[in-house]
C-alpha positions as CSV (number, residue, x, y, z in Angstrom):
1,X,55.3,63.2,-82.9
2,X,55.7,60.4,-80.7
3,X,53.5,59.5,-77.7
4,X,54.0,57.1,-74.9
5,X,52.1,55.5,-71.8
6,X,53.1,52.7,-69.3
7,X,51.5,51.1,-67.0
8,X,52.4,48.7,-64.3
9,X,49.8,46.4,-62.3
10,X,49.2,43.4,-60.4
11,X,49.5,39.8,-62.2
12,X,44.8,39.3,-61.5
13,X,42.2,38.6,-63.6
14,X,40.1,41.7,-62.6
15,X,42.9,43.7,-64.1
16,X,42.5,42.1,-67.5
17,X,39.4,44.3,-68.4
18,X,41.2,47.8,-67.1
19,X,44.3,47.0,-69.0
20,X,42.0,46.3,-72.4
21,X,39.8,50.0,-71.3
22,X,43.3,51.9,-70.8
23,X,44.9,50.8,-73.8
24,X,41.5,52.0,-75.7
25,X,41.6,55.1,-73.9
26,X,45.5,55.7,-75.1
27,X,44.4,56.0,-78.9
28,X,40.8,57.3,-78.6
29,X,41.8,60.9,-79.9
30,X,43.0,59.2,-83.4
31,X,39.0,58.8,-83.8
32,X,39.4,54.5,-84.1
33,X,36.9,52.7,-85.8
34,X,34.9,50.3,-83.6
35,X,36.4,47.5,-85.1
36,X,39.7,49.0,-85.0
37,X,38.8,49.5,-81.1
38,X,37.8,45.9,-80.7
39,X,40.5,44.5,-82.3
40,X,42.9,46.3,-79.9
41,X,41.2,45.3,-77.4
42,X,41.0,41.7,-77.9
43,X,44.3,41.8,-78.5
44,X,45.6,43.2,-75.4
45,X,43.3,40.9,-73.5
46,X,44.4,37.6,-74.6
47,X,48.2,38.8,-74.4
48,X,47.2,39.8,-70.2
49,X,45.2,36.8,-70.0
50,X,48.1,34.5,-70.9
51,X,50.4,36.2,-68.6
52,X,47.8,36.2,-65.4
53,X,47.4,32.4,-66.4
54,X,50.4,30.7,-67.8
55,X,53.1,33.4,-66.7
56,X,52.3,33.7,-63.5
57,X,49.8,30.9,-62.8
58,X,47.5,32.9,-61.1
59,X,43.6,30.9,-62.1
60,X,41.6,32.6,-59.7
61,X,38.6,34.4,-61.6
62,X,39.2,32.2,-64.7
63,X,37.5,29.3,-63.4
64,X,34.3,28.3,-63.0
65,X,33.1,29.2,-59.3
66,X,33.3,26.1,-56.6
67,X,35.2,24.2,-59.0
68,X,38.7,23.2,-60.1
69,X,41.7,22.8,-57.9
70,X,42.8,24.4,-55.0
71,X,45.7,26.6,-56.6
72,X,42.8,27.9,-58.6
73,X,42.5,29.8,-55.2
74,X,46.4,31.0,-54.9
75,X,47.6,34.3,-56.4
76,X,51.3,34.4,-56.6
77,X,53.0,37.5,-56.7
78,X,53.5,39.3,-60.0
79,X,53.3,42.7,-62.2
80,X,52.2,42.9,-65.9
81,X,53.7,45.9,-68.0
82,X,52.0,47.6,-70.8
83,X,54.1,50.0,-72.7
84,X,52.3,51.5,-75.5
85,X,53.4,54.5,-78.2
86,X,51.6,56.1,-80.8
87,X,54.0,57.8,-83.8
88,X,51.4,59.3,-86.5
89,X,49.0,56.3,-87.2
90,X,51.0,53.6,-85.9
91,X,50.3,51.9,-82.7
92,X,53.0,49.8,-81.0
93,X,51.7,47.6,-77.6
94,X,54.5,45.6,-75.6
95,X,52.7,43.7,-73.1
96,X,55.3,42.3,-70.5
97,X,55.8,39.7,-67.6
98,X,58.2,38.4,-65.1
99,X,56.9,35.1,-65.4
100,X,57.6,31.3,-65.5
101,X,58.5,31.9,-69.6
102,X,58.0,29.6,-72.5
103,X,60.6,26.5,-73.8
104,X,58.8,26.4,-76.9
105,X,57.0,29.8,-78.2
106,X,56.4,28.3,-81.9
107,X,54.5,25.3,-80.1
108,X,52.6,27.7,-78.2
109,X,51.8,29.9,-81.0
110,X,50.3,26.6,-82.6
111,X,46.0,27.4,-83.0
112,X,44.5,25.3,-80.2
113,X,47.2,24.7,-78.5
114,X,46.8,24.8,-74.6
115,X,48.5,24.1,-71.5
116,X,45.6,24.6,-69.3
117,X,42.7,22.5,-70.8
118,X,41.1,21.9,-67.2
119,X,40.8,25.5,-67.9
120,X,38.8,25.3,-70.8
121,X,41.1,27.4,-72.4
122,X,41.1,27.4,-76.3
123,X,44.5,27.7,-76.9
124,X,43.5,30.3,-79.5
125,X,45.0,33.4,-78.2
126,X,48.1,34.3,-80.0
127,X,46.1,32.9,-83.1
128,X,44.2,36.2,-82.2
129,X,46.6,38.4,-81.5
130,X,47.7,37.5,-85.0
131,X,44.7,38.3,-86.9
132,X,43.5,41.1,-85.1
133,X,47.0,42.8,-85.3
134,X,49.5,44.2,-88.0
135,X,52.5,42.4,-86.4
136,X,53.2,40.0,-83.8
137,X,56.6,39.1,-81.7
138,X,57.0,37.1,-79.1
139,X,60.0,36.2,-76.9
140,X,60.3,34.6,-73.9
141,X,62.4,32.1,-72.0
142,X,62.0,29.8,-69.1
143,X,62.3,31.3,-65.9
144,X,62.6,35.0,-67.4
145,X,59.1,35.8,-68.5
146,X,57.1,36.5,-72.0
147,X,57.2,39.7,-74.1
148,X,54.7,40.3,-76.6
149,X,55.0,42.8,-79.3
150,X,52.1,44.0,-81.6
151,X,51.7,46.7,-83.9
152,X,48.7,47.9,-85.7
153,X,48.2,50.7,-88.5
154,X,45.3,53.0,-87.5
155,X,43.1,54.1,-90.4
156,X,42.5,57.9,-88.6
157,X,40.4,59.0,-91.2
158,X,38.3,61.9,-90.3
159,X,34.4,60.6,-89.7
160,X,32.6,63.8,-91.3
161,X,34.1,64.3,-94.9
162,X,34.9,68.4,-95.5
């Protein structure tokens, strides 16, 4: 059996923690490990963190308070999707923006690479996407937006041996 959820909210940092809860949420009746959990979750926040910040831009609540640039204060207009399915022990996440896009995806896939070190920003985020998930895509394209496709293989065995 297959099951699917979608969800569709606004391009802001205080979104970032419901879309990593709602994503939890999704697989909790498979029983996930806590590591399994936390994985996912890491995952799915580094993938709506970089389109909040470098899709659409949108720094405010990601800087430190009183200081950095005024755009740190703008919020331009935007929606992030999340479409998740679950088929036996497999969970796909698609994590999806209308954003500025990418030229170079390989480059930004690079560990440590940034494009907002004022940020602070580690530039490690698809580097933990990668480890933390089964499988990783990414496609994007200047002036069309990012996709992000992970999968991960959910061990669903049964806490309390019969």
């Amino acid at each position: 059996m297959r099951n699917e959820m979608e969800i569709l909210f606004d391009a802001i940092s205080d979104n970032e923690g419901f879309a990593r809860v709602a994503v939890a949420a999704f697989v909790s009746h498979l029983n996930p490990t806590l590591e399994e959990l936390s994985d996912i979750k890491t995952a799915v926040s580094e993938a709506v963190t970089n389109s909040i910040i470098h899709g659409y831009e949108n720094l405010y609540g990601y800087g430190r308070p009183g200081r950095g640039p005024a755009a740190a204060q703008e919020v331009h207009p935007g929606k992030v999707q999340i479409l998740c399915a679950l088929e036996g022990d497999m969970l796909q996440i698609q994590i999806k923006d209308q954003g500025k896009g990418m030229e170079n995806v390989e480059q930004a896939m690079e560990p440590l690479f940034t494009t907002k070190p004022e940020l602070e920003r580690s530039g490690m985020g698809f580097a933990f996407m990668e480890a933390f998930m089964d499988d990783l895509e990414v496609e994007s394209s200047p002036g069309q937006g990012t996709t992000v496709r992970m999968k991960k293989k959910l061990g669903c065995g049964s806490w309390i041996e019969v």
